[in-house]
N, C-alpha and C positions, 0 to 999 in steps of 0.2 A: 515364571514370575521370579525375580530377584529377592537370596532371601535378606532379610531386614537387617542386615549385617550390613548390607553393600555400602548405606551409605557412612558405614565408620562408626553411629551411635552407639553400638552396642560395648567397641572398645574405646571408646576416647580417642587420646590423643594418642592410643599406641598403634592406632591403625589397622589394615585388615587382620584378618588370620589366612596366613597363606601357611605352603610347604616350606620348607628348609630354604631360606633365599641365599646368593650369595654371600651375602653380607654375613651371616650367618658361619657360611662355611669358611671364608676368611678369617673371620674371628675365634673360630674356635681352633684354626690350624696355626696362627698365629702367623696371617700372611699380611705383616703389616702393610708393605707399599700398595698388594692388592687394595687391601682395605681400605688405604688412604685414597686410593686412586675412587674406588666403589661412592665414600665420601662425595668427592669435589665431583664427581657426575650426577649428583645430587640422591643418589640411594639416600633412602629412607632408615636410620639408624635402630626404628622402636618398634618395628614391624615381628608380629608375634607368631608363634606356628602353631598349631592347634592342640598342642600342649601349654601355650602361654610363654614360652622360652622367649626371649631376646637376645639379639648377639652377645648384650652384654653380661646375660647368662653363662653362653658358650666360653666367653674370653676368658670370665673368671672363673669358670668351673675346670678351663684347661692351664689355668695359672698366665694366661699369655698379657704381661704386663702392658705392652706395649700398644696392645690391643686396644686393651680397657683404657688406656690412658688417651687415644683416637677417639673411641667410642663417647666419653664423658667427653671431651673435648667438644664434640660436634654436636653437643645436645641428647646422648642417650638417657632415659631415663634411671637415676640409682637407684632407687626401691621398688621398679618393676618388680612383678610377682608372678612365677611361672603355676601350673594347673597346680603343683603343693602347696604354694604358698610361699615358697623361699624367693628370698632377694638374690641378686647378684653377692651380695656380701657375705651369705650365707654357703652359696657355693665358690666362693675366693676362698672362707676359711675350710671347707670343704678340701679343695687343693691342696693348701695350707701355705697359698702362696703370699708371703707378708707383704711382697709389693702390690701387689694387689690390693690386697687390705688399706693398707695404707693411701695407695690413691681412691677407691670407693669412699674412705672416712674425709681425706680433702675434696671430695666432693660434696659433704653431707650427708651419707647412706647413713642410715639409720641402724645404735649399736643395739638399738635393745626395739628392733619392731615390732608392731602390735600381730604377733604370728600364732596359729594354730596348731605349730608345729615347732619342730626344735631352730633354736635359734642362732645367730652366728656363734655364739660362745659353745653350747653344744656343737656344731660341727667343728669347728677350731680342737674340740675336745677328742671328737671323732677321728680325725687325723691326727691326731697326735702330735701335733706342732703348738709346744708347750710358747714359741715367740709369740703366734697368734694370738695364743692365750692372755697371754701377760699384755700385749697391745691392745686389747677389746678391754680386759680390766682396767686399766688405765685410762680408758676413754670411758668409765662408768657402765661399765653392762652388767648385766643384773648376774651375780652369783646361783641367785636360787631358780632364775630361769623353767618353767617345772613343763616338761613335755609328757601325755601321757602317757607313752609309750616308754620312755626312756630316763623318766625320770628330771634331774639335776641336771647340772653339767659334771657335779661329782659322781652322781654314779655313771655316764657315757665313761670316760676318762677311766674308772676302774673295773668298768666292764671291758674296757679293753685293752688293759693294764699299762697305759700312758700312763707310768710313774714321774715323769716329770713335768705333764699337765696336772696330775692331785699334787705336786708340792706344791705348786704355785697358788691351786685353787686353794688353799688350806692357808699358806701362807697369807694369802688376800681376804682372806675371812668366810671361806665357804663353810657351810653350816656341815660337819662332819657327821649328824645323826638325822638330816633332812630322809624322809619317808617316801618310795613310792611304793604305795601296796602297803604301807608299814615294812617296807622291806629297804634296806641299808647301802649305805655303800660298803663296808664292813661284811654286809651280804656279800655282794659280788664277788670282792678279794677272797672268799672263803670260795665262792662256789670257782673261783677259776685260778684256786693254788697258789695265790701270790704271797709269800710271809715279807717281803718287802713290803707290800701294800698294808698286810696287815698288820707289820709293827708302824709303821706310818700313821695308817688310820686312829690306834690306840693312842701314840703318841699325842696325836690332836683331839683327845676324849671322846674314841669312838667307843659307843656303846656293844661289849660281847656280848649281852644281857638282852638284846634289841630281838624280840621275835616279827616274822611280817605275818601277813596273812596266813601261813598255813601252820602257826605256831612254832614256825624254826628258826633258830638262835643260828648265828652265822658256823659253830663248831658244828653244828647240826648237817653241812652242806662239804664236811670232811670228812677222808678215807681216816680209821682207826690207826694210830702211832706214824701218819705221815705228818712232815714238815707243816703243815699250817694245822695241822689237829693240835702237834704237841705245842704251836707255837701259842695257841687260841686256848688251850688247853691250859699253860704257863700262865698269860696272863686273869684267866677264871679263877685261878688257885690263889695269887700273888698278885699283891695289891700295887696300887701304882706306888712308885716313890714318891717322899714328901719334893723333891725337884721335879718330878714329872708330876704332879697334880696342883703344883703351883704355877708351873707351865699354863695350863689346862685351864686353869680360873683367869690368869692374865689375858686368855686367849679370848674366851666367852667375854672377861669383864671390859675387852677394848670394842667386841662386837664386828659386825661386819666391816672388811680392808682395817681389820685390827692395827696391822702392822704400818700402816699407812699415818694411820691416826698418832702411831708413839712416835711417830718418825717425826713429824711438827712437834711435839710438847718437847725435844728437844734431850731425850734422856739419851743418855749415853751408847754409842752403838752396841758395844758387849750386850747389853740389855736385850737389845732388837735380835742380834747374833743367838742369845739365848733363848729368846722367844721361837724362833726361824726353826724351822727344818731342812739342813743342811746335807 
């Protein structure tokens, strides 16, 4: 007996669930003319493997522009949703390929989908392609994005010490004392030795004071008289300056894409310059 797959209901319009098709292996190798040719033979573009993958998974997980840009062309689905839940745009920023991204968002792919799991901005975060970053911001994706596993996109980013994805997120108004576990990003820079991150963090009024769940303050998660103890250390002793704690209120009081918002009322660039972390 045929099972109740056969006749397609069970996936819609994406078709059966087979192995790894052609189409597929084209797409992820990035064999364009194959692929174009696979196309006008009439291959099926949305056809899923029984992990839920789509070529246009593969294309954009392997960064293969030209691929993706075949693929959507011929009708691929953009916010297919592979057995995790990720989109194609999820694993584009994954890569951290911006052309990519960029064609998935001219197609309509979704910056902020309704997912269970981390979102383009967290992967964009994950790879550490701070352009991604700033192009997903820009096209409105949500800062606080909250995964349970992984938190923000502030703390992906400082758990994996992409300092030039937290300038941006921070610059754009990401909440610098958002919680997972009650646990920091301030946390993480502590638990993985960065005093770059951690003078950064403080900069933008991260809390040293912030315990998570097992009562530990980020000093708490450093070696005695190394570099991010005495740095963590300094600022517990030594209060912020009246320039940096004016900072810090400008920051909070502009709220989320702070920097975005002084940028229309038209105040002076020095201002914005002063505000920035450069």
């Amino acid at each position: 007996m045929e099972p109740p797959a056969a006749d397609g209901r069970f996936l819609g319009d994406l078709g059966f669930w087979v192995e790894r098709t052609p189409v597929h292996e084209a797409a992820q190798r990035g064999e364009s003319l194959q692929l174009q040719q696979l196309i006008e033979s009439g291959a099926c573009v949305n056809q899923v493997t029984v992990d839920s993958i789509t070529p246009l998974h593969a294309a954009s997980l392997q960064g293969q522009a030209r691929c993706v840009q075949l693929l959507l062309a011929a009708g691929a689905q953009v916010d297919a949703r592979n057995i995790d839940g990720s989109t194609p745009l999820c694993d584009a920023c994954a890569s951290g390929s911006i052309e990519c991204v960029k064609l998935l968002l001219s197609y309509g792919a979704k910056v902020n989908p309704p997912l269970y799991t981390a979102s383009p901005l967290h992967e964009a975060c994950m790879s550490g392609s701070s352009e991604c970053v700033r192009l997903l911001i820009d096209v409105g994706a949500n800062l606080e994005a909250h995964d349970c596993h992984f938190g923000t996109p502030l703390h992906v980013a400082c758990a994996r010490e992409h300092l030039d994805c937290v300038k941006v997120l921070l610059n754009a108004g990401a909440n610098v004392n958002a919680a997972k576990l009650h646990e920091t990003a301030l946390h993480h820079a502590a638990k993985v030795k960065n005093v770059d991150l951690i003078e950064m963090l403080v900069e933008f009024g991260g809390n040293i004071y912030a315990r998570d769940n097992r009562g530990k303050k980020p000093s708490d998660y450093t070696w005695s008289s190394t570099a991010p103890a005495k740095c963590l250390e300094y600022y517990e002793k030594t209060p912020l300056t009246l320039s940096q704690l004016c900072r810090v209120s400008l920051r909070k009081a502009t709220g989320v894409r702070g920097l975005e918002k002084i940028a229309k009322l038209n105040i002076p660039p020095r201002l914005i310059d002063y505000l920035s972390y450069n």
